[in-house]
C-alpha positions in Angstrom: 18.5 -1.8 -11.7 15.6 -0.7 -13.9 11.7 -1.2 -12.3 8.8 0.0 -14.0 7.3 1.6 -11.6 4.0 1.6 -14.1 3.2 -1.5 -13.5 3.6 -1.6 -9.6 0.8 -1.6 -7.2 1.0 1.3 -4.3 3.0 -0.5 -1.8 5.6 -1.9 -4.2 5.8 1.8 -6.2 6.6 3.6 -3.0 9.3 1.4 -2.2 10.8 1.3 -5.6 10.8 5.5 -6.0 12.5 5.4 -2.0 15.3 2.3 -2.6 15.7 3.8 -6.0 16.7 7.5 -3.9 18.8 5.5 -1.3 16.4 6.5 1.3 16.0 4.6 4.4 12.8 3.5 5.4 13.7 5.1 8.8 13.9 8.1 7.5 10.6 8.2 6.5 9.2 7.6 9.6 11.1 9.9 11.2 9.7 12.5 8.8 6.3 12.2 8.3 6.0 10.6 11.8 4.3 7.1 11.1 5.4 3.9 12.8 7.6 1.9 11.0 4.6 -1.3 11.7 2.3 1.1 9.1 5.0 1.9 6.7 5.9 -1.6 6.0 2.6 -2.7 6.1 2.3 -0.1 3.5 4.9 -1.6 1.4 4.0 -5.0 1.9 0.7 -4.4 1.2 -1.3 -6.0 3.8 -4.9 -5.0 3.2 -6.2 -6.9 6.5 -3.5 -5.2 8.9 -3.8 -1.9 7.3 -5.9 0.6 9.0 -9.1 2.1 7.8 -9.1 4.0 4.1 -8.7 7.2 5.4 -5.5 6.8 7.7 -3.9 4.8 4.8 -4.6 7.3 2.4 -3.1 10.0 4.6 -0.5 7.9 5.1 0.8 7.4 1.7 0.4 11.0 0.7 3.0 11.6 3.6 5.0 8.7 2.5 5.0 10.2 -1.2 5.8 13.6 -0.1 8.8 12.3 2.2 10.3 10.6 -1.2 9.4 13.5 -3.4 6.8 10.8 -5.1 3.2 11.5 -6.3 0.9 10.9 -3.4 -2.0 11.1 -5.7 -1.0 8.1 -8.0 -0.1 6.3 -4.6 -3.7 6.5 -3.8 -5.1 6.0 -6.9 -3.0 2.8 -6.4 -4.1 2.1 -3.4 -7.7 2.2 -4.2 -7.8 0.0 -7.2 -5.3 -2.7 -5.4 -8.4 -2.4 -2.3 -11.3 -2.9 -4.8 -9.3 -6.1 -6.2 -8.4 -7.0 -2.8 -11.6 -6.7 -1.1 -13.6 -8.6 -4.5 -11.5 -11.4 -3.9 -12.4 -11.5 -0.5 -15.8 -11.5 -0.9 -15.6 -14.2 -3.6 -13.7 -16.8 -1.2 -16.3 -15.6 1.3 -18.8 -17.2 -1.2 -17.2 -19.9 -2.1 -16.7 -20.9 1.4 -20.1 -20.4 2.6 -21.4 -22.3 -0.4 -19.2 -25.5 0.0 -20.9 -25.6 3.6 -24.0 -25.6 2.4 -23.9 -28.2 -0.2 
């Protein structure tokens, strides 16, 4: 099967590039020695479980060089699924503190 990894956010194009090279998520933690709670996490994308920015961006560059994937596009990823994340946090934030106040 055929992804586009182009249009994948960081979690979702690290797991494509490893299932696509039959490697077991395992694997990966046994390599670059991060808990398998952080590397799915990683791949599911869970901005409020994830640790701070610099752990998670250390943590995908190890991730990408355990799958022979780019670590830097991983972060680049990363960081514009973050921004995204963290604007639409803020903006329910808003919302919720203005329906209070009405």
């Amino acid at each position: 099967m055929f992804v586009n990894k182009n249009s994948l956010s960081f979690g979702r194009y690290l797991k494509a590039i490893r299932l696509e090279k039959g490697i077991d998520l395992k694997d990966v933690s046994k390599e670059t020695k991060i808990g398998m709670d952080y590397l799915l996490m990683i791949e599911k994308e869970d901005h409020d479980l994830l640790p701070a920015e610099v752990f998670v961006k250390g943590f995908l560059r190890a991730y990408s060089k355990a799958i022979a994937a780019d670590g830097d596009e991983a972060v680049k990823r990363y960081l514009s699924s973050r921004r995204v994340f963290q604007e639409a946090a803020g903006f329910d934030a808003d919302l919720i503190c203005c329906q209070w106040t009405v």
